[in-house]
C-alpha positions as CSV (number, residue, x, y, z in Angstrom):
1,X,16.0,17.8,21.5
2,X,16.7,17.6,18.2
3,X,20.1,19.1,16.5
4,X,19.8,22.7,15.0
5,X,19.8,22.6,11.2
6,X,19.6,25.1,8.8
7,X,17.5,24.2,5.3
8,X,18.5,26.1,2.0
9,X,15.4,26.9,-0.1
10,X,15.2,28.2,-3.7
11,X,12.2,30.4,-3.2
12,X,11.8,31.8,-6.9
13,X,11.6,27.8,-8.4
14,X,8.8,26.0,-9.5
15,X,5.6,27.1,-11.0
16,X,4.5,29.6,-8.2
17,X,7.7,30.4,-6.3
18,X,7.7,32.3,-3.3
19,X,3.7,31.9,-2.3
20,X,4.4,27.9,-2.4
21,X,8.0,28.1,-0.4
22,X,7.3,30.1,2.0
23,X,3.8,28.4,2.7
24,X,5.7,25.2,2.3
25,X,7.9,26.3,5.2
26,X,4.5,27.3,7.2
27,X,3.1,23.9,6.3
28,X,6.4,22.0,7.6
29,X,5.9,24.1,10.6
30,X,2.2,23.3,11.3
31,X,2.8,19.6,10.7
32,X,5.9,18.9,11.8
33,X,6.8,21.6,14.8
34,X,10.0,22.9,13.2
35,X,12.1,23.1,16.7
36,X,15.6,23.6,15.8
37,X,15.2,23.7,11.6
38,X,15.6,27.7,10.1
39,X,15.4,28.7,6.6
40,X,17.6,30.5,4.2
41,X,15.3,32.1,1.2
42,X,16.9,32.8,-1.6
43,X,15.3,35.3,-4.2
44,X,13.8,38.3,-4.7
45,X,13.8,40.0,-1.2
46,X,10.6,42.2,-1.3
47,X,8.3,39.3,-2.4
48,X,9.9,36.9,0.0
49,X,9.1,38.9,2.7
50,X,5.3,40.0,1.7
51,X,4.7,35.9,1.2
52,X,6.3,36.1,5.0
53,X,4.3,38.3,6.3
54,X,1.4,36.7,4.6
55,X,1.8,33.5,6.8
56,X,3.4,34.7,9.7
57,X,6.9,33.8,9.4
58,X,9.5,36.0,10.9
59,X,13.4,36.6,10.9
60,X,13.7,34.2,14.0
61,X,12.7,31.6,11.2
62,X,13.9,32.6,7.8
63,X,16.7,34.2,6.3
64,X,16.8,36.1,3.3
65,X,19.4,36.7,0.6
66,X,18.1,38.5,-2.3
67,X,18.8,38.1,-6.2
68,X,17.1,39.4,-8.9
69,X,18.2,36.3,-10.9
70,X,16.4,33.0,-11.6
71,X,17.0,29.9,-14.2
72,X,13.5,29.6,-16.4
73,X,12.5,26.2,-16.0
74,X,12.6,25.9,-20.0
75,X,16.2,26.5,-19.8
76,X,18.4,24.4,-20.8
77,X,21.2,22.3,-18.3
78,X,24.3,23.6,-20.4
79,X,22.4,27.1,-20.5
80,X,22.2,27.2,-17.1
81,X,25.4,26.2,-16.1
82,X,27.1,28.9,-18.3
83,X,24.5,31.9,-17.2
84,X,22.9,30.6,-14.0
85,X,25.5,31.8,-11.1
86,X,23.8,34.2,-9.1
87,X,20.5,32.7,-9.3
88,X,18.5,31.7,-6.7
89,X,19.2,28.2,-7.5
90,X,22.4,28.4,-7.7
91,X,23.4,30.3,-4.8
92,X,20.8,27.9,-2.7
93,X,23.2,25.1,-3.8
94,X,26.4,26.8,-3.4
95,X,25.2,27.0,0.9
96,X,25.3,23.5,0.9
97,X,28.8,24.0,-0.6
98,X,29.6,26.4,1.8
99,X,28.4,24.4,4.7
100,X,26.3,27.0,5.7
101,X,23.0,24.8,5.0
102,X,22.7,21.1,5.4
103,X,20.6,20.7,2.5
104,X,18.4,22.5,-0.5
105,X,14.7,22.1,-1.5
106,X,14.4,23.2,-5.4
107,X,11.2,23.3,-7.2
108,X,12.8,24.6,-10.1
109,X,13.9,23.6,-13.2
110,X,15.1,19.5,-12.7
111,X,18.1,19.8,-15.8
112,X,19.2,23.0,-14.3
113,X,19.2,21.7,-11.0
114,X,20.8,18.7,-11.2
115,X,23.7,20.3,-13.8
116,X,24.5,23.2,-11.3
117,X,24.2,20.4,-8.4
118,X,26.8,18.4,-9.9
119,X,29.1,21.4,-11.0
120,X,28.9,22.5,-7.0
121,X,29.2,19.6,-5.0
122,X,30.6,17.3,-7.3
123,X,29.6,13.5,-6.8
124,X,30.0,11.5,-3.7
125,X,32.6,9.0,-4.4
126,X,35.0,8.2,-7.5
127,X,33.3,6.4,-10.7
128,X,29.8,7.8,-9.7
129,X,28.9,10.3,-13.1
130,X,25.0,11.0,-12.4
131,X,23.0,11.6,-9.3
132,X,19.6,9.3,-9.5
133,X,16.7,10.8,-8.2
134,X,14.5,8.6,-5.8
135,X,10.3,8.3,-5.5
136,X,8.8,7.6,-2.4
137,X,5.9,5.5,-3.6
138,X,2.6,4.4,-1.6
139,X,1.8,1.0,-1.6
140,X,-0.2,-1.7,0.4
141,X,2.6,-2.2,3.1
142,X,3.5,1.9,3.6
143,X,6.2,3.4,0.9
144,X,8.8,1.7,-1.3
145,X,11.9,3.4,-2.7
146,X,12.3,3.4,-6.1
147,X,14.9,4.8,-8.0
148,X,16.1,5.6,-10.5
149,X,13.5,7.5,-11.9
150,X,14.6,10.0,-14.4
151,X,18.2,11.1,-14.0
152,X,19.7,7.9,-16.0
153,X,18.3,7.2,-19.2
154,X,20.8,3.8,-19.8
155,X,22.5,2.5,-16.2
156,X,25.2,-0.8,-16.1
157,X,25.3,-3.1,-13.4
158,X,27.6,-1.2,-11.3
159,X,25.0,2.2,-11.0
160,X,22.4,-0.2,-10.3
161,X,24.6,-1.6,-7.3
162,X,25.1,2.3,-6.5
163,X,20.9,2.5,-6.6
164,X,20.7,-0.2,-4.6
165,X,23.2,1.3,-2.0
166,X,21.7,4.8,-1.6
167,X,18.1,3.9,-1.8
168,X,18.4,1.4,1.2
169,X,20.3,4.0,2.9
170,X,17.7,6.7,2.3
171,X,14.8,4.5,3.3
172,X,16.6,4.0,6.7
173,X,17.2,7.9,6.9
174,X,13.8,9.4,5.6
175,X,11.1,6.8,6.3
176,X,12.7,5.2,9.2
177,X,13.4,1.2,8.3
178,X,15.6,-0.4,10.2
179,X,17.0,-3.0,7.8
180,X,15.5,-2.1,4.0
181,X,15.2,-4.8,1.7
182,X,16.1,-4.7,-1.7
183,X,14.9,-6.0,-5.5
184,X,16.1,-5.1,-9.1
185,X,13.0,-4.4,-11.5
186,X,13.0,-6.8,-14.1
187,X,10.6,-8.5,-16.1
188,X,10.3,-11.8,-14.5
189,X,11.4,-12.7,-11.3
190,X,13.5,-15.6,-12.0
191,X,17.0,-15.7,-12.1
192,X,17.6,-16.4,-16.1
193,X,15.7,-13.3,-17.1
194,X,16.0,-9.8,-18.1
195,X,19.2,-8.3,-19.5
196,X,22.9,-8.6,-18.6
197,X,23.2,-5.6,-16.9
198,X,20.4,-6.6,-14.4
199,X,22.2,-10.0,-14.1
200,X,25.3,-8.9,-13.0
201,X,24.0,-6.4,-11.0
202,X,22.0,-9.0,-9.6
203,X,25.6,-11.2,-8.9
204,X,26.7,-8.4,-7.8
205,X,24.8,-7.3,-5.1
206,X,24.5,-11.0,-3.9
207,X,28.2,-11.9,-3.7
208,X,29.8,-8.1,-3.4
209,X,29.7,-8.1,0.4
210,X,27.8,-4.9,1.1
211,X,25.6,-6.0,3.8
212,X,22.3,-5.6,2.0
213,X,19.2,-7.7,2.4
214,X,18.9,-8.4,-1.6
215,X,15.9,-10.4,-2.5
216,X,16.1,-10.9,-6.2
217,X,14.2,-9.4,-8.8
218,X,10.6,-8.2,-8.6
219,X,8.6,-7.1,-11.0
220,X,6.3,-4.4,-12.3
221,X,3.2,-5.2,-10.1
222,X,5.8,-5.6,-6.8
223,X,6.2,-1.5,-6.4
224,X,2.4,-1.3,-5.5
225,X,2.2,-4.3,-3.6
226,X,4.9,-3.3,-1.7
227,X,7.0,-6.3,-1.8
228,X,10.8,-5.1,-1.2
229,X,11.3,-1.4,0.4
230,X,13.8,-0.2,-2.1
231,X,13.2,-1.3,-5.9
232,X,16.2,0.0,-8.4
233,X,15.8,0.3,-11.9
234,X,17.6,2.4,-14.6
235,X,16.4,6.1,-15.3
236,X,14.1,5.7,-18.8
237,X,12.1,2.3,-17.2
238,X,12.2,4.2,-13.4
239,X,10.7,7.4,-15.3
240,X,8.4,6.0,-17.2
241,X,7.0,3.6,-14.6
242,X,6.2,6.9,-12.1
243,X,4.2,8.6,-15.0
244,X,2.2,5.7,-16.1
245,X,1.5,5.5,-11.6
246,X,0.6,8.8,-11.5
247,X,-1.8,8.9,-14.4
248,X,-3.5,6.0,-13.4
249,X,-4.2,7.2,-9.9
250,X,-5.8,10.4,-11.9
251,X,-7.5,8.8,-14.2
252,X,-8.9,6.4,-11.4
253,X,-9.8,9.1,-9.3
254,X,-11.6,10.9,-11.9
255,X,-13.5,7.5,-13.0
256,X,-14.4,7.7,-8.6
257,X,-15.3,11.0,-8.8
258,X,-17.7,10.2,-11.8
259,X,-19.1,7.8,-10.8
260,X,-20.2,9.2,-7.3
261,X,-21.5,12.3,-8.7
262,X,-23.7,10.2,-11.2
263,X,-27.0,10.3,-9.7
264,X,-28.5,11.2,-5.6
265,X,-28.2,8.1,-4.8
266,X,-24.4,7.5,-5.6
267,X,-24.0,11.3,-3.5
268,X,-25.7,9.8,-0.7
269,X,-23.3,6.6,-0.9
270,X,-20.5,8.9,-1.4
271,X,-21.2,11.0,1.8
272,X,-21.3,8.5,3.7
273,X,-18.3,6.9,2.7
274,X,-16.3,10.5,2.8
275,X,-13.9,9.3,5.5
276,X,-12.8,6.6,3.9
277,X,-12.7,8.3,0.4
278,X,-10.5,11.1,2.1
279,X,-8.0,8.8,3.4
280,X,-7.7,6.8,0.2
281,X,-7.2,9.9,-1.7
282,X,-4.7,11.6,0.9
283,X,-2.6,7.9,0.6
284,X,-2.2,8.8,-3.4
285,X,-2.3,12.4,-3.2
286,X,1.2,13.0,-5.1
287,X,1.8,16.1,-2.7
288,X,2.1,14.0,0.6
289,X,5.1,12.4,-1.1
290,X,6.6,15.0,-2.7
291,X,10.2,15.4,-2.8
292,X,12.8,13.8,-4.5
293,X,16.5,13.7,-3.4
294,X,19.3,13.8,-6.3
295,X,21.3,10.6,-4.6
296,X,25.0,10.3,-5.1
297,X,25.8,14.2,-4.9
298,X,28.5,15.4,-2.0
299,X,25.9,17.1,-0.3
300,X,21.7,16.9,0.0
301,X,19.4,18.0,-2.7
302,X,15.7,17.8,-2.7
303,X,13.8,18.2,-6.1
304,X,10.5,19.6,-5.4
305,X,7.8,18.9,-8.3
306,X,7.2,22.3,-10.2
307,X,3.5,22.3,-9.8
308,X,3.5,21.4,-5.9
309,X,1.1,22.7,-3.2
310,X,2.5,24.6,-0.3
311,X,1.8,21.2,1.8
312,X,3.6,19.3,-1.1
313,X,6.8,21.6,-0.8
314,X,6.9,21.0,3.1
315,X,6.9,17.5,2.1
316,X,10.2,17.8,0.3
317,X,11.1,20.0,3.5
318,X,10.9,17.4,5.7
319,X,12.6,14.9,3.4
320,X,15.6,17.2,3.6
321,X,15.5,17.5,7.4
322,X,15.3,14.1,8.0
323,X,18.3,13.5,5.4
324,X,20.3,16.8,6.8
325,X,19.9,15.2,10.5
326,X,20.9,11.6,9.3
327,X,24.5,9.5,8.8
328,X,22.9,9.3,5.6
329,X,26.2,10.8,3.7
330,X,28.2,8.5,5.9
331,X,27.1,5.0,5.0
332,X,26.8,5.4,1.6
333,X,30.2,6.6,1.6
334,X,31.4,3.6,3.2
335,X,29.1,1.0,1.0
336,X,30.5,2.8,-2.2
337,X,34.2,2.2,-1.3
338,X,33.1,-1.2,-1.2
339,X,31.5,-1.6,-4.6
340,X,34.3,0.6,-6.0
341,X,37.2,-2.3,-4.3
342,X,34.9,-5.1,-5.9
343,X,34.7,-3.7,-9.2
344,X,38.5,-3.1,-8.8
345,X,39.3,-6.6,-7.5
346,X,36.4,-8.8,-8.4
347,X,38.2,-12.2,-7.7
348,X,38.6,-10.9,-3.9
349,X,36.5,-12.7,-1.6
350,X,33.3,-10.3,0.1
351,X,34.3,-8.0,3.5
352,X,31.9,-11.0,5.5
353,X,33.9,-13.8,4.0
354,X,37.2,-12.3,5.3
355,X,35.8,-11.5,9.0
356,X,34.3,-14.9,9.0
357,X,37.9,-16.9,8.1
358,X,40.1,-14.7,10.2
């Protein structure tokens, strides 16, 4: 039976609010069976509950604490650090604090989120200054991790090391692979290239001793085909990467669409082919991968995209569960104490070296 776990939710964030939260906790429910997860909804009671009500959720599923306060997503980080306590983001946060909740699911505003994150639970481990936030993107083989993909505009070779650590450590937790492998994005695969900080990350995480199966670098082509499980990369080129992905996949399905509305004939061909179609277009749907956790805080964080569909926020639901109920927090604790005594002592021989001679 699995452990009981209680999920923090920031029901007023996003571009809908409580309508997609509390149907995201339906959804999780429907697809997922829910035994032993319950929900604390924090917001504005009286719409909380109608949206309850609505989908048949009761008190033996979902808390509510109410507030009346709620960070715009226009506002700004620094704004919302000063004026946000209170809010339903910020008091979701401050459960995990607490330990009341094992983890939050936000829609809201990303700044705000990650500043009042940080400000709460404070990062993981000494020398980490940023969370990264992690995509879980569909490729030939099943999903690759890539991170980071917005929260680090510039990173050095020691936060790519960090990447490296807590993606292969989520992909274990969330999506369930035993032994992740792991590649630095880069513009060539060979050793000589890219820049230094790729370079000496790249040293780094072949002669550090941290027990991860590097493979080198891979480049832009390798997150689709799915050729490492966990690809790192700094914030600006992770970012960047994800957007172009995502408007190609809509811009590819509207060329599909198109073209098999073009004349009876292409209908015909299209109905026949629905099944397939469907499938293709539930593996890119952005919704069935929704959910992105800020890595590197003392505690779990999901960032839910604004605009996501009740069956997109139970997506980042389950992401949370499945991190809440993992050693997650554990090994990545224990990988960056490593990478912080390597960075301290760089001359000192790796942790397997040591076993091996003793």
């Amino acid at each position: 039976m699995p452990s009981p776990i209680l999920i923090s939710l920031d029901a007023m964030g996003g571009d809908h609010g409580p309508s997609v939260v509390v149907g995201g906790v339906r959804d999780y429910r429907t697809r997922h069976g829910g035994e032993g997860v319950r929900f604390l909804l924090h917001g504005d009671e009286a719409v909380i509950r109608a949206e309850m009500a609505k989908c048949g959720l009761g008190e033996d599923i979902c808390d509510v604490r109410h507030t009346d306060k709620v960070v715009a997503m226009d506002e700004k980080p620094a704004q919302a650090m000063r004026r946000g306590k209170g809010s339903s983001v910020w008091n979701a946060i401050e459960s995990v604090k607490t330990g009341e909740a094992a983890a939050v699911v936000s829609a809201g505003n990303t700044g705000a989120l990650m500043a009042i994150s940080k400000l709460l639970l404070r990062m993981s481990a000494p020398g980490l200054e940023r969370p990264a936030i992690v995509a879980s993107w569909p490729t030939f083989k099943g999903i690759t991790a890539v991170l980071d993909v917005g929260a680090n505009v510039e990173s050095d070779a020691a936060q790519l090391v960090e990447f490296a650590i807590m993606g292969e450590a989520f992909m274990a937790a969330v999506h369930g692979v035993e032994k992740p492998t792991v590649g630095i994005l880069n513009v060539g695969s060979e050793d000589m290239k890219g820049h230094e900080e790729v370079r000496e990350a790249a040293r780094l995480l072949r002669e550090g001793g941290f027990g991860l199966d590097y493979r080198g670098f891979v480049e832009g082509d390798d997150i689709a085909k799915g050729t490492v499980d966990v690809i790192v990369t700094d914030g600006f080129t992770g970012n960047i990467a994800l957007k172009t992905a995502e408007g190609v996949a809509k811009f590819i399905g509207a060329l599909t669409k198109d073209a098999l509305t073009s004349s009876l004939l292409a209908k015909a061909g299209a109905a026949l082919a629905y099944p397939a179609l469907k499938a293709m277009s539930a593996k890119i749907d952005p919704n069935a991968i929704n959910g992105g956790p800020l890595l590197g805080l003392n505690g779990i964080v999901v960032k839910s995209h604004g605009g996501a569909t009740a069956a997109g926020f139970g997506a980042a639901i389950r992401i949370a569960v499945d991190l809440g109920r993992s050693d997650y927090m554990t090994k990545v604790g224990a990988s960056l104490q490593r990478l912080t005594a390597v960075l301290e002592h760089p001359s000192a021989p790796p942790a397997a070296e040591m076993e091996t001679s003793q």
